[in-house]
C-alpha positions as CSV (number, residue, x, y, z in Angstrom):
1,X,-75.8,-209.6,89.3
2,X,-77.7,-212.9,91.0
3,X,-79.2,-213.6,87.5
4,X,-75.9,-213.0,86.1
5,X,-74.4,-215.6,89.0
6,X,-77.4,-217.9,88.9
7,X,-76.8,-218.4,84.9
8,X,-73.0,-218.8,85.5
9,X,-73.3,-221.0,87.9
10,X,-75.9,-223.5,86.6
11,X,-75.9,-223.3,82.6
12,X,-72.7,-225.5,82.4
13,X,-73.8,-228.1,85.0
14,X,-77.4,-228.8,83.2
15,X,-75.8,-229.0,79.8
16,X,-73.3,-231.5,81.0
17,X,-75.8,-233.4,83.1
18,X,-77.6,-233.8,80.1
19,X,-75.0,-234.5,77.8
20,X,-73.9,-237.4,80.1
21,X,-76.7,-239.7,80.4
22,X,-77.1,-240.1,76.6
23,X,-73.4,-241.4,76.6
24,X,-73.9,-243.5,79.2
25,X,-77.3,-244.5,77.4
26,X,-75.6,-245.6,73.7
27,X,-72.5,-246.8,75.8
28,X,-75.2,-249.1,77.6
29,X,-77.0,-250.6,74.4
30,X,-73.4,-251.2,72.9
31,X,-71.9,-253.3,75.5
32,X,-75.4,-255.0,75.8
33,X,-75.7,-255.9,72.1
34,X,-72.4,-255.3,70.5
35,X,-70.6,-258.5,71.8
36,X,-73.2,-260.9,70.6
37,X,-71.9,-263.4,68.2
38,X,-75.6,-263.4,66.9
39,X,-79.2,-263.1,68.3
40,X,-83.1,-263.9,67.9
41,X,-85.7,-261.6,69.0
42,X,-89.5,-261.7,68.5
43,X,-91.3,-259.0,67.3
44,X,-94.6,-257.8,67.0
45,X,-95.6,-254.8,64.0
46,X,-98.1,-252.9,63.5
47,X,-98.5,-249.5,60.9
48,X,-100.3,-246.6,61.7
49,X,-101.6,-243.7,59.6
50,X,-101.6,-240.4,61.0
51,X,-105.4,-240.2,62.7
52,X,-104.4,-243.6,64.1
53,X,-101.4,-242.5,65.3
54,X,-103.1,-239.6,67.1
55,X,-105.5,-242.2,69.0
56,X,-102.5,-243.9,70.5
57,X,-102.9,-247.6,70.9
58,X,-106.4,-247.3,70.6
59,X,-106.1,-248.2,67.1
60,X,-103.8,-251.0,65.2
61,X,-103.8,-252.2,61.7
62,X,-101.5,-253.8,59.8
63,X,-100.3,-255.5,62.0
64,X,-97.7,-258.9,62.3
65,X,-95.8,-261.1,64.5
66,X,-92.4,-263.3,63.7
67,X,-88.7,-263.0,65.0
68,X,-85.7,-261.4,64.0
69,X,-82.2,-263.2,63.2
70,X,-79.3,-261.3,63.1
71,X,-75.4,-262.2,62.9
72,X,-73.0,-259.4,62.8
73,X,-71.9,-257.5,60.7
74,X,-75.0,-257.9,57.6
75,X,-77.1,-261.1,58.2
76,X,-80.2,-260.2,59.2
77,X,-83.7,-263.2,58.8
78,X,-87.0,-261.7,59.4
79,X,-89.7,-264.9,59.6
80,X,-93.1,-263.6,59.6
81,X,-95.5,-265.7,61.2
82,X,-98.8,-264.1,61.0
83,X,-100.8,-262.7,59.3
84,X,-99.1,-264.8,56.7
85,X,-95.7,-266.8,56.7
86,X,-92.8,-264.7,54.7
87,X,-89.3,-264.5,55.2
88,X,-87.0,-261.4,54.0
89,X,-83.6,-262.7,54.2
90,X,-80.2,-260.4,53.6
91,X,-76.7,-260.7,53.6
92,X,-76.2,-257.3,53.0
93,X,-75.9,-257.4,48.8
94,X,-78.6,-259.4,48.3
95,X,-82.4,-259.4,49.8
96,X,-84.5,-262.4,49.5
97,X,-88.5,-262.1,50.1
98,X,-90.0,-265.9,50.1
99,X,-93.6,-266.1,49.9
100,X,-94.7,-269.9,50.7
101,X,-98.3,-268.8,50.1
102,X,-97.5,-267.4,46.8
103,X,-94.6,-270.2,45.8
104,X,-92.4,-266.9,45.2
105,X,-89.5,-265.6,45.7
106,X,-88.2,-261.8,45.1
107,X,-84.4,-261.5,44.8
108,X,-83.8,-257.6,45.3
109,X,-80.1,-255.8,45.1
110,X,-78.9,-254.5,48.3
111,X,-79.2,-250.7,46.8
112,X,-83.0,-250.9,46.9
113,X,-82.8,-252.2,50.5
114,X,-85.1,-250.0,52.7
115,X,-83.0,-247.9,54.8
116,X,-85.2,-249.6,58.1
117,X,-83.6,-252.7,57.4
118,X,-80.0,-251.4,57.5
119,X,-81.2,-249.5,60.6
120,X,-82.3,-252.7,62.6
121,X,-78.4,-254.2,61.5
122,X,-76.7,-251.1,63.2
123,X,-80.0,-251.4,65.8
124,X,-78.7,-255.2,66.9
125,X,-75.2,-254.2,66.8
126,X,-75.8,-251.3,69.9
127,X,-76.5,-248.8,67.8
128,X,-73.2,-248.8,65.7
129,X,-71.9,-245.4,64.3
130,X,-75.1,-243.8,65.1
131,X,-73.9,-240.6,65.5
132,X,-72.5,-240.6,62.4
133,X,-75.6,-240.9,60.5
134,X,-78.2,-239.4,62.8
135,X,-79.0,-236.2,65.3
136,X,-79.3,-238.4,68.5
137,X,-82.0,-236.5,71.4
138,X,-82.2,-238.4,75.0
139,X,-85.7,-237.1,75.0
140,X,-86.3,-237.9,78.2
141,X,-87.1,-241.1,81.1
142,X,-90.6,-242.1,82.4
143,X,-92.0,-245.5,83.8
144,X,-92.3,-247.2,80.3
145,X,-88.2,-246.4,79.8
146,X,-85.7,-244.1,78.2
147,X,-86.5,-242.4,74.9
148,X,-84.1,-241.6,72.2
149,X,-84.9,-239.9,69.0
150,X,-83.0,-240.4,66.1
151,X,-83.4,-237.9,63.3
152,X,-81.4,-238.9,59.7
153,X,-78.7,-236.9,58.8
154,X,-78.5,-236.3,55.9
155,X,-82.8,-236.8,55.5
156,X,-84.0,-239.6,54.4
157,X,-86.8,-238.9,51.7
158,X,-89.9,-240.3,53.6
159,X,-88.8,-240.9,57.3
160,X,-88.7,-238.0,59.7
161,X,-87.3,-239.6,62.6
162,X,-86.8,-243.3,64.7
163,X,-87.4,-243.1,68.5
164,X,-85.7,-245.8,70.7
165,X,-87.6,-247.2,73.6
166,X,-85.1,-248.8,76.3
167,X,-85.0,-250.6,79.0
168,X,-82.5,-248.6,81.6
169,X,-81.9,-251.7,83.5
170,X,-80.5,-253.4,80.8
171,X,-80.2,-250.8,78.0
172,X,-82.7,-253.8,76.0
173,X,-84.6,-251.9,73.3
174,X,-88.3,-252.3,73.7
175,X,-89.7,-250.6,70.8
176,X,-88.6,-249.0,67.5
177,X,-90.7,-246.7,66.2
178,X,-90.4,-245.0,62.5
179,X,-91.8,-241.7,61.8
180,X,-92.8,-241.0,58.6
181,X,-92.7,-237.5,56.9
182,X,-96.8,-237.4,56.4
183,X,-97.2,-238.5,60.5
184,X,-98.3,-242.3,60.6
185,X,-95.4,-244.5,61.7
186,X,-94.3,-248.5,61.6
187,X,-93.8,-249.7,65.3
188,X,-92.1,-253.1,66.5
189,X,-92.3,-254.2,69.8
190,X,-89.7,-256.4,70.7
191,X,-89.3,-259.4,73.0
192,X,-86.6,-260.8,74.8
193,X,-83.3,-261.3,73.2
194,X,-82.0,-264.6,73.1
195,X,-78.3,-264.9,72.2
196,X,-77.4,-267.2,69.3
197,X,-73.8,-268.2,69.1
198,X,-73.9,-269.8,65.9
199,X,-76.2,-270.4,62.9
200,X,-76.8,-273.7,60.3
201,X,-75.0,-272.2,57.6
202,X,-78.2,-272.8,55.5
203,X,-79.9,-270.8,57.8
């Protein structure tokens, strides 16, 4: 009978104490980025394969630096900077991939877009109708921020899941991280987000 009352009494309180904070959490990241006419962000990249992954951040490769553009609801500009200038520029049909070095360009059709890339568009609008396409987890809050895990549904053929990293003062997201199916994984880190109210329309 005291198991029976300490289960009674306790079972519904943790499961809506932990059901709360991840509302509160995605309610958070959409007021803080949904109401952006647009934004800039730097970023830095790096890939890891699976051993590296496994060392932590004793080990990059692959790695680059630029900034993110993004104007709602499909314009997204990434300008790579290093380790070579490139730009991949999308209005949500199209993708362009210039390549100064080269003196190419690569027009691609938006249904060969990588799914990251419409991820960072829903990303920069706080996390818009994530729920509808992924299992959302509040794994948990330490001193580096709040983790959520975002795991596609349906699955996506090579990505296992996206963590979140965020800032709980601000509800800012720190770092993306994609998990691939084999167990290496594409972080960015991002910097601070600078609001951009309007673009050249060149830009």
């Amino acid at each position: 009978i005291p198991m029976l009352f300490f289960v009674v009494l306790f079972m519904p309180l943790s499961q809506g104490m932990g059901e709360q904070p991840l509302s509160k959490v995605l309610e958070g990241v959409k007021k803080r980025y949904g109401q952006l006419a647009g934004l800039s962000v730097p970023y830095e990249r790096e890939v890891l394969t699976k051993s590296m992954a496994m060392l932590g951040d004793q080990m990059k490769t692959n790695a680059a630096s630029g900034k993110f553009f993004f104007k709602p609801p499909h314009f997204l500009k990434v300008e790579q900077d290093t380790p070579t200038k490139e730009d991949l520029i999308t209005d949500g049909e199209l993708l362009w991939w210039y390549i100064p070095e080269k003196k190419q360009a690569h027009r691609i059709p938006s249904s060969k877009l990588a799914r990251e890339l419409w991820l960072l568009a829903d990303i920069f609008q706080g996390l818009r109708g994530v729920e509808e396409s992924f299992v959302v987890v509040l794994v948990g809050e330490d001193e580096k921020g709040i983790t959520l895990e975002l795991t596609p549904n349906p699955p996506w053929p090579d990505v296992h899941h996206i963590t979140l990293l965020i800032d709980p003062r601000d509800y800012l997201i720190g770092k993306v991280e994609v998990i691939i199916i084999m167990g290496g994984l594409t972080r960015f880190t991002l910097g601070k987000v600078t609001e951009q109210k309007k673009f050249k329309q060149d830009f």
